[in-house]
N, CA, C and O atoms as a Tripos MOL2 file, in Angstrom:
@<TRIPOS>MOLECULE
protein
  284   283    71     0     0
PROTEIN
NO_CHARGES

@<TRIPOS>ATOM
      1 N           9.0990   -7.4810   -3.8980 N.3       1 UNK1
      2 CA          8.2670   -7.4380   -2.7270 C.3       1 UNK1
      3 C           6.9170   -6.8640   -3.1410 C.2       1 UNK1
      4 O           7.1330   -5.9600   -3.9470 O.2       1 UNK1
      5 N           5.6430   -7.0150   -2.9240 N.am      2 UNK2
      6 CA          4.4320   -6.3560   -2.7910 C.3       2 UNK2
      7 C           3.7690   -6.2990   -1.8110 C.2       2 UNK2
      8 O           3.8720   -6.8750   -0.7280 O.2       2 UNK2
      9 N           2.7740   -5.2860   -2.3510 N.am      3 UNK3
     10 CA          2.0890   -4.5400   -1.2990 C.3       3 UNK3
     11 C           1.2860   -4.1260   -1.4580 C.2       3 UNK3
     12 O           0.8640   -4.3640   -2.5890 O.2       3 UNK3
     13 N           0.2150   -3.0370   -0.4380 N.am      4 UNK4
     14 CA         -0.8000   -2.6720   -0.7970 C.3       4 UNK4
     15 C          -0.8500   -0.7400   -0.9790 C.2       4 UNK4
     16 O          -0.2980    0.0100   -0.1750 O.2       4 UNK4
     17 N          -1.3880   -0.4170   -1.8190 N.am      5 UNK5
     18 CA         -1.0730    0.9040   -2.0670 C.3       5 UNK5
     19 C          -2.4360    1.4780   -0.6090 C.2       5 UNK5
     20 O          -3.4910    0.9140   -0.3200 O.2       5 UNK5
     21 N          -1.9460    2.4900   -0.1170 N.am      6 UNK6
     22 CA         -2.2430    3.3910    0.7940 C.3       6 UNK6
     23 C          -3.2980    4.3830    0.6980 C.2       6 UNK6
     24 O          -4.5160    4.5520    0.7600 O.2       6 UNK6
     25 N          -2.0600    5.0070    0.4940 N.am      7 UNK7
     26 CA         -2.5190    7.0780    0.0740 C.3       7 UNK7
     27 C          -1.6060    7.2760   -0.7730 C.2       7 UNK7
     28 O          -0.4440    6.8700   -0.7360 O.2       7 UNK7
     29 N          -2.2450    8.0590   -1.7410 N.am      8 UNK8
     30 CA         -1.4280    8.8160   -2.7930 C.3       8 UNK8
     31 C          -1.6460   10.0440   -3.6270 C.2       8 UNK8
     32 O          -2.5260   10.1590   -4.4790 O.2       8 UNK8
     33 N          -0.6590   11.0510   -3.2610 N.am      9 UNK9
     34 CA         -0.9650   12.2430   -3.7170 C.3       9 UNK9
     35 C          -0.6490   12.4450   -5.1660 C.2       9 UNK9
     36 O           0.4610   12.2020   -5.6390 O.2       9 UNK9
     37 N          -1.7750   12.9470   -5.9260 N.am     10 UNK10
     38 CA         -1.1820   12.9580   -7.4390 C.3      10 UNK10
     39 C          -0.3430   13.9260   -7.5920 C.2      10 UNK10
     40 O           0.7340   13.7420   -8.1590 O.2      10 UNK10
     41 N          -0.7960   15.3600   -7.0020 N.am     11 UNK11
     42 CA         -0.1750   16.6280   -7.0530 C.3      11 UNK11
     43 C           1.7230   16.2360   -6.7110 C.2      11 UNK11
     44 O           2.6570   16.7990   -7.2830 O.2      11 UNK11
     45 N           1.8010   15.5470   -6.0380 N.am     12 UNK12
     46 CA          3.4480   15.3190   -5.2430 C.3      12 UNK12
     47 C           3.8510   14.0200   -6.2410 C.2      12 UNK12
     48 O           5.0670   13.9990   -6.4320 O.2      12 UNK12
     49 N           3.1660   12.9920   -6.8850 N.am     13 UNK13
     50 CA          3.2960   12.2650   -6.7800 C.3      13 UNK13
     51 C           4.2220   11.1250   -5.5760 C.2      13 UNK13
     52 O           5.2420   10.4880   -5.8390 O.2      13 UNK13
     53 N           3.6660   11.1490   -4.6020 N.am     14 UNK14
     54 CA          4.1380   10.4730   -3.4650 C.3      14 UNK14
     55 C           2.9630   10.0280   -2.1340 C.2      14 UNK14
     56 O           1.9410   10.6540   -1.8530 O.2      14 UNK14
     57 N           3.3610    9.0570   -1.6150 N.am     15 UNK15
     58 CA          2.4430    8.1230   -0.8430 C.3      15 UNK15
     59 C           3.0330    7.1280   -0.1110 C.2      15 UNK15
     60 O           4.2410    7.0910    0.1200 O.2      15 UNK15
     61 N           1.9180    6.0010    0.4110 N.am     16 UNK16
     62 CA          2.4740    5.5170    1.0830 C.3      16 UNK16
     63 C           2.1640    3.9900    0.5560 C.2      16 UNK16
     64 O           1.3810    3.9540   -0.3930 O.2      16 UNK16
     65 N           2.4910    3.1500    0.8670 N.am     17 UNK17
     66 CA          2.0240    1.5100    0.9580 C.3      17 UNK17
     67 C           2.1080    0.9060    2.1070 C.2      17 UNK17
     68 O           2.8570    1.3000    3.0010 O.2      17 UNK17
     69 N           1.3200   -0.1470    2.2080 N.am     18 UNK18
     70 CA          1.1820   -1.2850    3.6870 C.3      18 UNK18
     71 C           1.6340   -2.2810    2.8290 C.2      18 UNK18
     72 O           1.2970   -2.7030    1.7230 O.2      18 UNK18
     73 N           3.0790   -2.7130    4.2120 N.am     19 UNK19
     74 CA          3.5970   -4.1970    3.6350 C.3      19 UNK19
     75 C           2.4000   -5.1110    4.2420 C.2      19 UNK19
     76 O           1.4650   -4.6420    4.8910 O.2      19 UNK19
     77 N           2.5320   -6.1840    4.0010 N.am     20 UNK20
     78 CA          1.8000   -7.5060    4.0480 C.3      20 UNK20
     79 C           1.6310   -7.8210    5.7370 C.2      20 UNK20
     80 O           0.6090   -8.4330    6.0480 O.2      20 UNK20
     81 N           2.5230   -7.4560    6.7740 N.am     21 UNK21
     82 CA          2.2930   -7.0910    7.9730 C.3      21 UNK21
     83 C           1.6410   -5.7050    8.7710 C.2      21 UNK21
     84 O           1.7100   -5.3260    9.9400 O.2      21 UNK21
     85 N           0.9770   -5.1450    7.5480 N.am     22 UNK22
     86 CA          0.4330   -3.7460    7.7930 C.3      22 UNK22
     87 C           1.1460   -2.8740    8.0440 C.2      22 UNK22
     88 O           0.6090   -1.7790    8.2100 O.2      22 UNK22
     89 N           2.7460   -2.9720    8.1900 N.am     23 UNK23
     90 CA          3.6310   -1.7270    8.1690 C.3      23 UNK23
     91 C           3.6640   -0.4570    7.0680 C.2      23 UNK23
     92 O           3.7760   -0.7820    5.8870 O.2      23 UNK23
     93 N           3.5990    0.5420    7.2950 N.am     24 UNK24
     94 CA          3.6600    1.5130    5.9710 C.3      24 UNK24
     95 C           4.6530    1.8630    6.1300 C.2      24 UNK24
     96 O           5.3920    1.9470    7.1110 O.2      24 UNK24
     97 N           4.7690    2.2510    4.4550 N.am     25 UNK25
     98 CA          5.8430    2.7560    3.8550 C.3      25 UNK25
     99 C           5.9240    3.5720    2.8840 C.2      25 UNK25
    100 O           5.3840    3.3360    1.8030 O.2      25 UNK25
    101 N           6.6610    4.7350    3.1450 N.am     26 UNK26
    102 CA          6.4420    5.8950    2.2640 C.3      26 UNK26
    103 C           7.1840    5.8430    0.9510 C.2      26 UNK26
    104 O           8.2920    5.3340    1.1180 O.2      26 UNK26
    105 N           6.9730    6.1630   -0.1800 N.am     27 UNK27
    106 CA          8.0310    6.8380   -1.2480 C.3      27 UNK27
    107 C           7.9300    7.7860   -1.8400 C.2      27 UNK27
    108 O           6.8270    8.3270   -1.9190 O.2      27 UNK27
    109 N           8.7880    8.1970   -2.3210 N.am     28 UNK28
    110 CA          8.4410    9.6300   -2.6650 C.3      28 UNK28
    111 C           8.4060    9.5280   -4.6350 C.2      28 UNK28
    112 O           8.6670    8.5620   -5.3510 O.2      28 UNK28
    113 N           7.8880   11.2300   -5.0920 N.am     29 UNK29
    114 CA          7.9750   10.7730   -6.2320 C.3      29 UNK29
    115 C           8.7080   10.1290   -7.3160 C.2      29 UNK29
    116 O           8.2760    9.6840   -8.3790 O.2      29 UNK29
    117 N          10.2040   10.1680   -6.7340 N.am     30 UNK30
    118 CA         11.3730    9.3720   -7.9190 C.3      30 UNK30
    119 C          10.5850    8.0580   -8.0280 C.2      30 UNK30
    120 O           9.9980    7.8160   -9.0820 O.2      30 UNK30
    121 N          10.5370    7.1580   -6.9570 N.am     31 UNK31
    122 CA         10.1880    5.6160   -7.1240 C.3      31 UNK31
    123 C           8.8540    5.6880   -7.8010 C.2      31 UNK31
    124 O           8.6610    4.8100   -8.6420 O.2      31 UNK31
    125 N           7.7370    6.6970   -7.5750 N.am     32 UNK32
    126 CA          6.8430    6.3200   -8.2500 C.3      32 UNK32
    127 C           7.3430    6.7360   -9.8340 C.2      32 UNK32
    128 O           7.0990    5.7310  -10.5020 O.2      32 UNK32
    129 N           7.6880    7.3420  -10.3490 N.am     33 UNK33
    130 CA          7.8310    7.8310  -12.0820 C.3      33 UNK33
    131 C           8.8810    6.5260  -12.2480 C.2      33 UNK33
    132 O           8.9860    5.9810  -13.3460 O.2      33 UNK33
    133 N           9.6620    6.0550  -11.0650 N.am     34 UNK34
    134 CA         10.3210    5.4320  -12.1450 C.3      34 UNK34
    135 C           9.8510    3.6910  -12.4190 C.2      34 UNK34
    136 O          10.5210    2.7120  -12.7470 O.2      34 UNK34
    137 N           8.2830    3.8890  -12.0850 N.am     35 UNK35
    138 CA          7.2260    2.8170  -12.3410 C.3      35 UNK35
    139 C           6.7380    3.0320  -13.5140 C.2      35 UNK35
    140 O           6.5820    1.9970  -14.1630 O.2      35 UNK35
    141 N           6.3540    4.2550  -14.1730 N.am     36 UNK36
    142 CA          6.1550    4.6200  -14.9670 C.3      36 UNK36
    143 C           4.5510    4.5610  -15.5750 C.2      36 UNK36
    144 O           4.0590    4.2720  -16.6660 O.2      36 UNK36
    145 N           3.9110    5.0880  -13.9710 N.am     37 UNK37
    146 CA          2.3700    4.5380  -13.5460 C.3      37 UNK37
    147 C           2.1320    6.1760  -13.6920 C.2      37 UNK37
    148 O           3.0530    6.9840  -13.5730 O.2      37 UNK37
    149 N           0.4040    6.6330  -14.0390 N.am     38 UNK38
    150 CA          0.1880    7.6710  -14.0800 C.3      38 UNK38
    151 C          -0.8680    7.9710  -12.6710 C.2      38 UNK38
    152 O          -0.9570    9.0330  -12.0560 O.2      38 UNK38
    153 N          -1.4210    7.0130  -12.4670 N.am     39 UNK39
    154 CA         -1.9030    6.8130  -11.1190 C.3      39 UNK39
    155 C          -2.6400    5.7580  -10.3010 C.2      39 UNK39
    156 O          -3.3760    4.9220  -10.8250 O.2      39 UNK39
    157 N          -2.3650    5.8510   -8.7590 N.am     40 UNK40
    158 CA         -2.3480    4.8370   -8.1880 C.3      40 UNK40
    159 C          -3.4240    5.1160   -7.1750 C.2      40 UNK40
    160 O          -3.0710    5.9840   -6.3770 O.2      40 UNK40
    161 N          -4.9280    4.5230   -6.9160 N.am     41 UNK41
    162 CA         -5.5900    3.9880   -6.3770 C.3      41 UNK41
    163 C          -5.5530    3.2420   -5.0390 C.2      41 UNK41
    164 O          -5.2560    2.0660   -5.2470 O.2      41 UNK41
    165 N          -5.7400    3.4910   -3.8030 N.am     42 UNK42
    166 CA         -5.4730    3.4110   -2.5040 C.3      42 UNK42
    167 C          -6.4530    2.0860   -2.9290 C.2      42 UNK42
    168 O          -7.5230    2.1020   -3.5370 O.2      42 UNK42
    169 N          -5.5490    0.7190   -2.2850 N.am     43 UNK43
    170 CA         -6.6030   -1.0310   -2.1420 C.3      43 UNK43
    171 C          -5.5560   -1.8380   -3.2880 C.2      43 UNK43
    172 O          -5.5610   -3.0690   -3.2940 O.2      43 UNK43
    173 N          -4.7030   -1.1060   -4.2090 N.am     44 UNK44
    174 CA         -3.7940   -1.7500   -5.3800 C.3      44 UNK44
    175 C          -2.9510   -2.3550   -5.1980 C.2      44 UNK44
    176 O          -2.0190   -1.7680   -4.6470 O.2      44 UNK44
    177 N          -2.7590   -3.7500   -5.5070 N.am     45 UNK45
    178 CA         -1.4940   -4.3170   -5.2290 C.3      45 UNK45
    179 C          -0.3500   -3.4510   -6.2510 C.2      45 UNK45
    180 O          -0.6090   -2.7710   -7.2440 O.2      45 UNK45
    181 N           0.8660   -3.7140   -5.6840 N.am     46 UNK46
    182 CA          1.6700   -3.1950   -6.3520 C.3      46 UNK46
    183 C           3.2540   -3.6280   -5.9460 C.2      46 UNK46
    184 O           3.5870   -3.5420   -4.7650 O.2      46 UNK46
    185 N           4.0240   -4.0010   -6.7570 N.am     47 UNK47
    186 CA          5.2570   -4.6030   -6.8320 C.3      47 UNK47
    187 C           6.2930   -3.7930   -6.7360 C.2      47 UNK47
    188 O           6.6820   -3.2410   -7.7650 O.2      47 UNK47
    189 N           7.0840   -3.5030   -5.2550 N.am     48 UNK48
    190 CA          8.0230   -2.4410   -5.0910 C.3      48 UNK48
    191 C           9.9870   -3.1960   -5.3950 C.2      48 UNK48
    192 O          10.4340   -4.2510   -5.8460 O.2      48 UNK48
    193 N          10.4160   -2.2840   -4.9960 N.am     49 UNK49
    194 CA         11.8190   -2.6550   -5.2750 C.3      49 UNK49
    195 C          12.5800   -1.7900   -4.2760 C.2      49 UNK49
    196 O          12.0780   -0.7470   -3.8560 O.2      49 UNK49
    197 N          13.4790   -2.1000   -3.9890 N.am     50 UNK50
    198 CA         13.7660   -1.4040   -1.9200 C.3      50 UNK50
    199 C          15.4970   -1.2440   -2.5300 C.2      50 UNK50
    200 O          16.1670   -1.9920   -3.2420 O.2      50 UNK50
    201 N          15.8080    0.0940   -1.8710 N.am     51 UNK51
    202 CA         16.8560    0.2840   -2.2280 C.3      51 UNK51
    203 C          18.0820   -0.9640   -1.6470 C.2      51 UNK51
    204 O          17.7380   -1.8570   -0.8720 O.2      51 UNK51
    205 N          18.9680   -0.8820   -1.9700 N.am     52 UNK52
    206 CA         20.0440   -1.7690   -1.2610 C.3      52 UNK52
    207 C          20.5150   -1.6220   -0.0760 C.2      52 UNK52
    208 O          20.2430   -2.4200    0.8200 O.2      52 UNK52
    209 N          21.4000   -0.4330    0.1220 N.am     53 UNK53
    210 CA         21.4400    0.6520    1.1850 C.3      53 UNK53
    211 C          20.3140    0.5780    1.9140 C.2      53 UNK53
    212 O          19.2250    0.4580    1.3520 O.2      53 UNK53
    213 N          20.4790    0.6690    3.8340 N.am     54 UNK54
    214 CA         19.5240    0.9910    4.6120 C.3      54 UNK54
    215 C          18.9020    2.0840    4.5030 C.2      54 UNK54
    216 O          19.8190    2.7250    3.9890 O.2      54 UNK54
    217 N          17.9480    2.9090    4.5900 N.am     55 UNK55
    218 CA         17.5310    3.4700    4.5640 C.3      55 UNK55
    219 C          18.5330    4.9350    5.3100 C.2      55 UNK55
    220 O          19.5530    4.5010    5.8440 O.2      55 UNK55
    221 N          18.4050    6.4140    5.4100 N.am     56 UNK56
    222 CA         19.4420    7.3580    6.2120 C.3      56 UNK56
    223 C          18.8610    7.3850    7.5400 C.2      56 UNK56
    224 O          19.4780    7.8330    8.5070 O.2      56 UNK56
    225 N          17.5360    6.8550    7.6150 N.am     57 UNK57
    226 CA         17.0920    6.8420    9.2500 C.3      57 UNK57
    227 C          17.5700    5.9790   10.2160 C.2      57 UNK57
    228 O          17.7030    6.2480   11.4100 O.2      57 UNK57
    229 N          17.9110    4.5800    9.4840 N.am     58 UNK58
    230 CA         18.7290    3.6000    9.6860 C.3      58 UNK58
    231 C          17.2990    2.4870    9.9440 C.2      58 UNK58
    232 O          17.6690    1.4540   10.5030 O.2      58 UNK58
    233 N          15.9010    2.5150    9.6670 N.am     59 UNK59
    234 CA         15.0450    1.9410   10.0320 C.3      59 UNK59
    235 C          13.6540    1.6180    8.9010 C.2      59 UNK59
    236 O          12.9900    0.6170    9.1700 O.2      59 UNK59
    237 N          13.3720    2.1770    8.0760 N.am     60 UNK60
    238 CA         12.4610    2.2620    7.3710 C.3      60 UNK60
    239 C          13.3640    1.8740    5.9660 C.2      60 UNK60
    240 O          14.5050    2.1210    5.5750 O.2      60 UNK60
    241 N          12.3100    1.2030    5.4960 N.am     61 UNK61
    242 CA         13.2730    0.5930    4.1310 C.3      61 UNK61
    243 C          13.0490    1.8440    3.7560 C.2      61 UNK61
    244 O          12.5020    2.6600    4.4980 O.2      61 UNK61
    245 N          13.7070    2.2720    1.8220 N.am     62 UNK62
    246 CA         13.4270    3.1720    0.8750 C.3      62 UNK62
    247 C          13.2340    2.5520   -0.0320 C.2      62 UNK62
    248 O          13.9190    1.6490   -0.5140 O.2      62 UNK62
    249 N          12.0370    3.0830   -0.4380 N.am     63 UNK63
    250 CA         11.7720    2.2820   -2.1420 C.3      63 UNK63
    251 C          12.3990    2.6010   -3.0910 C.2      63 UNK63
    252 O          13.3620    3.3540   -2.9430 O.2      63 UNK63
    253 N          12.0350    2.1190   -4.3570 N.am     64 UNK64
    254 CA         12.9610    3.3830   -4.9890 C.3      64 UNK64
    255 C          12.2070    2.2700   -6.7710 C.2      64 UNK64
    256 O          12.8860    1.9170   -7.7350 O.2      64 UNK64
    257 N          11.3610    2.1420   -6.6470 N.am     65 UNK65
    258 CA         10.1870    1.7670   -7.5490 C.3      65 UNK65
    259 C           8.8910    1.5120   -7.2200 C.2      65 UNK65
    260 O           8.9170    0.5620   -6.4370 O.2      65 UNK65
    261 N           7.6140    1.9140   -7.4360 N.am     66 UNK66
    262 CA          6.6670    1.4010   -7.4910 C.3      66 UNK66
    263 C           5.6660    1.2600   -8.3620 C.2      66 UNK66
    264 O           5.1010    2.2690   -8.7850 O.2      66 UNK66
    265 N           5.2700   -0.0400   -8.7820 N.am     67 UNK67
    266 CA          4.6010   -0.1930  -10.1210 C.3      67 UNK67
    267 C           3.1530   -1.1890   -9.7200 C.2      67 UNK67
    268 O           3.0800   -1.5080   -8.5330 O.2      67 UNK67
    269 N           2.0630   -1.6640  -10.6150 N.am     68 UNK68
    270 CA          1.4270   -2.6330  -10.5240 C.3      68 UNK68
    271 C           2.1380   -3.2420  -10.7060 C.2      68 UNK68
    272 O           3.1460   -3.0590  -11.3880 O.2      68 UNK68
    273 N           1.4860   -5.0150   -9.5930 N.am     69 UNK69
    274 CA          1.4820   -6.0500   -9.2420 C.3      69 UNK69
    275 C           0.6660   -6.7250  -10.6990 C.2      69 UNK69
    276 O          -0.5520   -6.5650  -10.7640 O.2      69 UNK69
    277 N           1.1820   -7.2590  -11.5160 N.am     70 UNK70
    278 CA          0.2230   -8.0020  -12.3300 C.3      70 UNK70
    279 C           0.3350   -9.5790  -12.4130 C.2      70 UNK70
    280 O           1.4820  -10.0180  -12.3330 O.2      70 UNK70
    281 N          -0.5090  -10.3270  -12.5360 N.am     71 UNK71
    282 CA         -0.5260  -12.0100  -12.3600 C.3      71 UNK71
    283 C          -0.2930  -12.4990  -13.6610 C.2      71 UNK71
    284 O          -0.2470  -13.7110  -13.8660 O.2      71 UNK71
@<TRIPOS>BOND
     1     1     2 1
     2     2     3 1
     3     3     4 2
     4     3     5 am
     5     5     6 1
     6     6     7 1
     7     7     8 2
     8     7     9 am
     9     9    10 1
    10    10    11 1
    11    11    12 2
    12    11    13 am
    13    13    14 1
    14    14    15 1
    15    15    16 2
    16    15    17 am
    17    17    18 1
    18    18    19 1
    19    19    20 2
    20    19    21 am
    21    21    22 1
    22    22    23 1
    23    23    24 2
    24    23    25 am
    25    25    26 1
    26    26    27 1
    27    27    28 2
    28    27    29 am
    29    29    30 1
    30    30    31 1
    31    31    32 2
    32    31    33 am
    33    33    34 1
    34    34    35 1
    35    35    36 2
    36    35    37 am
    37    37    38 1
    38    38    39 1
    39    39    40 2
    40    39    41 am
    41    41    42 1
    42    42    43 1
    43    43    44 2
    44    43    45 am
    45    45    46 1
    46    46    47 1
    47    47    48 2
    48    47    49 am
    49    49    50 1
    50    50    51 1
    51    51    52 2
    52    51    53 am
    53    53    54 1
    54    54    55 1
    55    55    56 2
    56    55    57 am
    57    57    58 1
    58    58    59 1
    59    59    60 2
    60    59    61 am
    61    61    62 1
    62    62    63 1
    63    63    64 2
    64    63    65 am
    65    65    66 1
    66    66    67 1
    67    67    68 2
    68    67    69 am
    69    69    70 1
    70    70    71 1
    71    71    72 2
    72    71    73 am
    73    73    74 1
    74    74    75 1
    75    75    76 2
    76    75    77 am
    77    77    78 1
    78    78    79 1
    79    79    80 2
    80    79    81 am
    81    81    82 1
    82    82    83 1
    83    83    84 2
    84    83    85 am
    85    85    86 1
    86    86    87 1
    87    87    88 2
    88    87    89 am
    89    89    90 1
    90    90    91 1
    91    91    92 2
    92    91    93 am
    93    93    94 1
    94    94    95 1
    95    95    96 2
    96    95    97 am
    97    97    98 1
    98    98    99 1
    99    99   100 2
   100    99   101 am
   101   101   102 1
   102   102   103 1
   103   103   104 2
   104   103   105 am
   105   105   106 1
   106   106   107 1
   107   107   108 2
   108   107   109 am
   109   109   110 1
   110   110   111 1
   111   111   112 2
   112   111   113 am
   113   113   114 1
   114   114   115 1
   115   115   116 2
   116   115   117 am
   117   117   118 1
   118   118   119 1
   119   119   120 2
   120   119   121 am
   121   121   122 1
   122   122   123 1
   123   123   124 2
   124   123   125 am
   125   125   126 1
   126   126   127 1
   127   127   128 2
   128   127   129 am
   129   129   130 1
   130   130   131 1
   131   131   132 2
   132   131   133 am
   133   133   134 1
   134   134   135 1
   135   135   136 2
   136   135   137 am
   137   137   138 1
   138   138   139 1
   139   139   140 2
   140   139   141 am
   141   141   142 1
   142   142   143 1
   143   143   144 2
   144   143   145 am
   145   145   146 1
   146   146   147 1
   147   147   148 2
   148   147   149 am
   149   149   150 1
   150   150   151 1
   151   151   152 2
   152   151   153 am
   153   153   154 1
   154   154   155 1
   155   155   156 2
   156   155   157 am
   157   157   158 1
   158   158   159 1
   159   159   160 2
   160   159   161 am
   161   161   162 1
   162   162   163 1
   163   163   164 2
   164   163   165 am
   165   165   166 1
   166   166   167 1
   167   167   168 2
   168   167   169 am
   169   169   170 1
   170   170   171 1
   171   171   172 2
   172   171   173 am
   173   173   174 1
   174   174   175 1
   175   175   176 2
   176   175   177 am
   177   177   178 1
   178   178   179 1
   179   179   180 2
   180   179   181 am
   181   181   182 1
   182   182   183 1
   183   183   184 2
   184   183   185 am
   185   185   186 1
   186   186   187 1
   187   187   188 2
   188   187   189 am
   189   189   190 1
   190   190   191 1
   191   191   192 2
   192   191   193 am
   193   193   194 1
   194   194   195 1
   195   195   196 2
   196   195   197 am
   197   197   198 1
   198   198   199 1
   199   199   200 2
   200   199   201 am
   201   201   202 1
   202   202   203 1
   203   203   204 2
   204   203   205 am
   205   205   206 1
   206   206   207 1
   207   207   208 2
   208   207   209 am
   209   209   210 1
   210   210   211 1
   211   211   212 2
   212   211   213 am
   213   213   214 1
   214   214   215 1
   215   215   216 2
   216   215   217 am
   217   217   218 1
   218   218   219 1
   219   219   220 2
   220   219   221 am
   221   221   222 1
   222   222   223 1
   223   223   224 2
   224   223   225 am
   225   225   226 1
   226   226   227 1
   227   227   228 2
   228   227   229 am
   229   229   230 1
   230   230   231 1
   231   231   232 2
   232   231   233 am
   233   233   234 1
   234   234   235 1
   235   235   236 2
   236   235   237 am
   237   237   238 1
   238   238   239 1
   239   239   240 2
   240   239   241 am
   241   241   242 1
   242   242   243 1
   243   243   244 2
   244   243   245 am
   245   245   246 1
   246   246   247 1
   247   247   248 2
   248   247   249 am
   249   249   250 1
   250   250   251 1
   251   251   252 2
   252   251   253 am
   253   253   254 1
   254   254   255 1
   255   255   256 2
   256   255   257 am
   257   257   258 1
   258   258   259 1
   259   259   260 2
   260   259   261 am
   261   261   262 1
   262   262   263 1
   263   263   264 2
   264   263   265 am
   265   265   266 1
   266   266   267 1
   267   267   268 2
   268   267   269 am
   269   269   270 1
   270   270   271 1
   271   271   272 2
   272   271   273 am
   273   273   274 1
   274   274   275 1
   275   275   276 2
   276   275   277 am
   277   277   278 1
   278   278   279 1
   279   279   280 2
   280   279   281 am
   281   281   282 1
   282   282   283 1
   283   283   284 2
@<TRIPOS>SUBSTRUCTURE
     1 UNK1         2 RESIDUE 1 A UNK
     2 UNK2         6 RESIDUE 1 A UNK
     3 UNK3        10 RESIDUE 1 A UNK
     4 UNK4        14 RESIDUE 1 A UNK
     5 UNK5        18 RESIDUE 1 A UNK
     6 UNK6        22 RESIDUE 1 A UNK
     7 UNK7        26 RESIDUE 1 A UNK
     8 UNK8        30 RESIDUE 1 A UNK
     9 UNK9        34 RESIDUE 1 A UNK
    10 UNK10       38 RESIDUE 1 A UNK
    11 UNK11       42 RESIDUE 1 A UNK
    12 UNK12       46 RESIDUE 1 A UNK
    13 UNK13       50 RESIDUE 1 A UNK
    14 UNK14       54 RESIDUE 1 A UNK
    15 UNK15       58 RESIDUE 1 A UNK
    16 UNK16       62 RESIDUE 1 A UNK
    17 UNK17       66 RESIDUE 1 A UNK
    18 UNK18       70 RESIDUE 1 A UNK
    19 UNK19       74 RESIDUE 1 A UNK
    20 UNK20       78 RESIDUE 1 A UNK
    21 UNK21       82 RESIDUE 1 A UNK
    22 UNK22       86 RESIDUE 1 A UNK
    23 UNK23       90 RESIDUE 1 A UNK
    24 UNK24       94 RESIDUE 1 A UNK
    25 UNK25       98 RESIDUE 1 A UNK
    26 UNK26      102 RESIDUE 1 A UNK
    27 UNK27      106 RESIDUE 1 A UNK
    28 UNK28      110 RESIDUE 1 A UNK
    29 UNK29      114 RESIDUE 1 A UNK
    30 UNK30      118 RESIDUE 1 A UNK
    31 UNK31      122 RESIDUE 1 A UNK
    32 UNK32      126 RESIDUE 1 A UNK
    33 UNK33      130 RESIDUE 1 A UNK
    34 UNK34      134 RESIDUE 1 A UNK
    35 UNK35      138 RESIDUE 1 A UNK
    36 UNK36      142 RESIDUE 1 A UNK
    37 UNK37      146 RESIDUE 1 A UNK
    38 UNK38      150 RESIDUE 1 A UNK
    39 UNK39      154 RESIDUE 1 A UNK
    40 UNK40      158 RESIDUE 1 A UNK
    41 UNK41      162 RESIDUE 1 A UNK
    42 UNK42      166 RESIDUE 1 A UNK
    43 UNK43      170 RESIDUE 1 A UNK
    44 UNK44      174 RESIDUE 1 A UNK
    45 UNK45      178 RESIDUE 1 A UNK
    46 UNK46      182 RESIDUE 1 A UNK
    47 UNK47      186 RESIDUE 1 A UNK
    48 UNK48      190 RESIDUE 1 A UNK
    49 UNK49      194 RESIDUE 1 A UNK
    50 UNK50      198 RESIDUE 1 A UNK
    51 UNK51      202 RESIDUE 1 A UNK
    52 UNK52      206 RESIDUE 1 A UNK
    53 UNK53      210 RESIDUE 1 A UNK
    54 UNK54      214 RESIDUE 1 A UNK
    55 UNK55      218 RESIDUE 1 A UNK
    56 UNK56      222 RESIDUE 1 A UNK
    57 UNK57      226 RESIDUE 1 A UNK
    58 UNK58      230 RESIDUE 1 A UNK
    59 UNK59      234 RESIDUE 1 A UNK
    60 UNK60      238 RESIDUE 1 A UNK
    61 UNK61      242 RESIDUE 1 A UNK
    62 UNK62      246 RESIDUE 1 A UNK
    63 UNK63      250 RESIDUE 1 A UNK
    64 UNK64      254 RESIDUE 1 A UNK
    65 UNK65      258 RESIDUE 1 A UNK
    66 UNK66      262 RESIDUE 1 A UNK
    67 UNK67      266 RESIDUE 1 A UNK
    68 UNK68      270 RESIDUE 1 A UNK
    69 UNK69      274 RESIDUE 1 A UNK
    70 UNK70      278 RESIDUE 1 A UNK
    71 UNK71      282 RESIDUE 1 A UNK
């Protein structure tokens, strides 16, 4: 799935992304390290990976990667 990177805190490493319908979506730092990105620029496409499992809210996906989008 991709998307557009948000906000992102370097200090936490964690942020948010807008899916392609402008919904955001948060992850926290596991999904970002395990992109293995040192930092991410709010306007970046970027290629996520969504856990399997619903989310524990029962509503918001969970990511659980986020990396550049490259062509």
């Amino acid at each position: 799935m991709q998307a557009t990177a948000y906000t992102f805190d370097p200090d936490t490493r964690a942020g948010q992304v807008l899916l392609d319908d402008g919904t955001p979506v948060p992850f926290d730092a596991a999904a970002f390290d395990a992109g293995g990105l040192l930092l991410l620029r709010p306007g970046q496409r970027v290629r996520l990976e969504l856990a399997d499992a619903p989310a524990a809210d029962g509503g918001t996906p969970r990511i659980t990667l986020v990396t550049l989008q490259t062509f």
